[in-house]
C-alpha positions in Angstrom: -22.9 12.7 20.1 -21.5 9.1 18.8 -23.8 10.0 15.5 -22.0 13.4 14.5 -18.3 11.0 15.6 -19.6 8.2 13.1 -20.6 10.6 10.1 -17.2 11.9 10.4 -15.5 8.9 10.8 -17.3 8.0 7.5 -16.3 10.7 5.5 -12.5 10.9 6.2 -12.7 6.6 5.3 -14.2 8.0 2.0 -12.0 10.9 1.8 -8.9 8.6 2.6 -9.7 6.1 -0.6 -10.2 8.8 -3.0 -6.4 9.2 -3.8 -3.7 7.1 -3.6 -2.1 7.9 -0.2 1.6 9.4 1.1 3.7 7.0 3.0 6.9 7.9 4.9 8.9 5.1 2.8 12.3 5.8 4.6 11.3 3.6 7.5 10.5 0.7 5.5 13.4 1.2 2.8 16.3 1.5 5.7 14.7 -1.4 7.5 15.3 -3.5 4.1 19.0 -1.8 3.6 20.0 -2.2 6.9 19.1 -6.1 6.8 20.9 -6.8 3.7 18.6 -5.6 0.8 16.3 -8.6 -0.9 16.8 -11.0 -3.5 15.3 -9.1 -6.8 14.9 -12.5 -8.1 15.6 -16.0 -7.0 19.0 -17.2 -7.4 20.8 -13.5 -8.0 22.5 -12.2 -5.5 22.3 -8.9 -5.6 20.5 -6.8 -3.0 18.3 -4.0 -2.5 19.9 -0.9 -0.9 18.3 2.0 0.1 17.8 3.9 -3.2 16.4 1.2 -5.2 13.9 0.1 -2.6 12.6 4.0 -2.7 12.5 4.0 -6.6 11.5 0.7 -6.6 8.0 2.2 -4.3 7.7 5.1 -6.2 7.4 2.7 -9.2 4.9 1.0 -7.6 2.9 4.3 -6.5 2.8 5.2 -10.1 1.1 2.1 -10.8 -1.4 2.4 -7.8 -1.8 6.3 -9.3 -2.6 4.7 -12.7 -5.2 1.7 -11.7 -6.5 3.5 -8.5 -10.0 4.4 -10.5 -10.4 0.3 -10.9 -10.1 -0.8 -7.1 -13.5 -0.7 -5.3 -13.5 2.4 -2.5 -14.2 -0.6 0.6 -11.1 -2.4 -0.6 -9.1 0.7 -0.9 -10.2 2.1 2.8 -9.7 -1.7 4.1 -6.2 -1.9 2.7 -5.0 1.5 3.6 -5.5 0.9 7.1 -4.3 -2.7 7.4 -0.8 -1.3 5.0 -0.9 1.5 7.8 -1.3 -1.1 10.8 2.3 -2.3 11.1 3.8 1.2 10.9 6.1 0.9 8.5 3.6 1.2 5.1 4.4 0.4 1.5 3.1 0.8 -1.8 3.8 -2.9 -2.4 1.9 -4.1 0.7 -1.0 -1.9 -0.4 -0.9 -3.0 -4.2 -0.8 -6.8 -3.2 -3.7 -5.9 -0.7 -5.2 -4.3 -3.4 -5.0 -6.7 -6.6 -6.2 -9.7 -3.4 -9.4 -8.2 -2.7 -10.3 -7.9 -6.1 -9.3 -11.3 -7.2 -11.1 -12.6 -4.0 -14.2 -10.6 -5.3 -13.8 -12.4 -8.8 -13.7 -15.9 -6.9 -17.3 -14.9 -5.5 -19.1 -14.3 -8.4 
């Protein structure tokens, strides 16, 4: 029985890291709204509300859309569940994951 669990297992893993995922970004995005937005860039102070935090994903999702092909499928299965581990994903956590993996498998060569 654990053999049939396992292959299964297996293929949703595969499955998972064929497409860029869909995250509930509300969660995060009123999180950051309700705690004052973040600094854009150091020394400003504007904040992050809501709305930009969502466009500001969605911008990043595009990217992720457009580069997905170029991530290796173990990185992409590793960092979708470890972006997915806190409850509260993002396409920024999952990009940074991303673009670390691969420039830790460039430092091993």
């Amino acid at each position: 029985m654990m053999i049939p669990v396992m292959a299964l297992v297996t293929q949703l893993v595969v499955t998972i890291a064929d497409d860029v995922p869909r995250f509930d970004l509300e969660p995060v995005c009123h999180g950051i709204a309700r705690q004052g937005g973040l600094d854009l860039e150091p020394n400003q102070s504007a904040r992050q509300d809501f709305n930009s935090c969502m466009k500001s994903e969605m911008a990043i999702r595009d990217q992720l859309v457009e580069q997905w092909s170029t991530f290796k499928a173990s990185d992409k299965s590793n960092c979708i569940g470890e972006t997915n581990a806190g409850g509260m994903p993002s396409y920024t956590d999952l990009l940074t994951c991303l673009q670390m993996a691969r420039d830790a498998s460039k430092l091993n060569k």
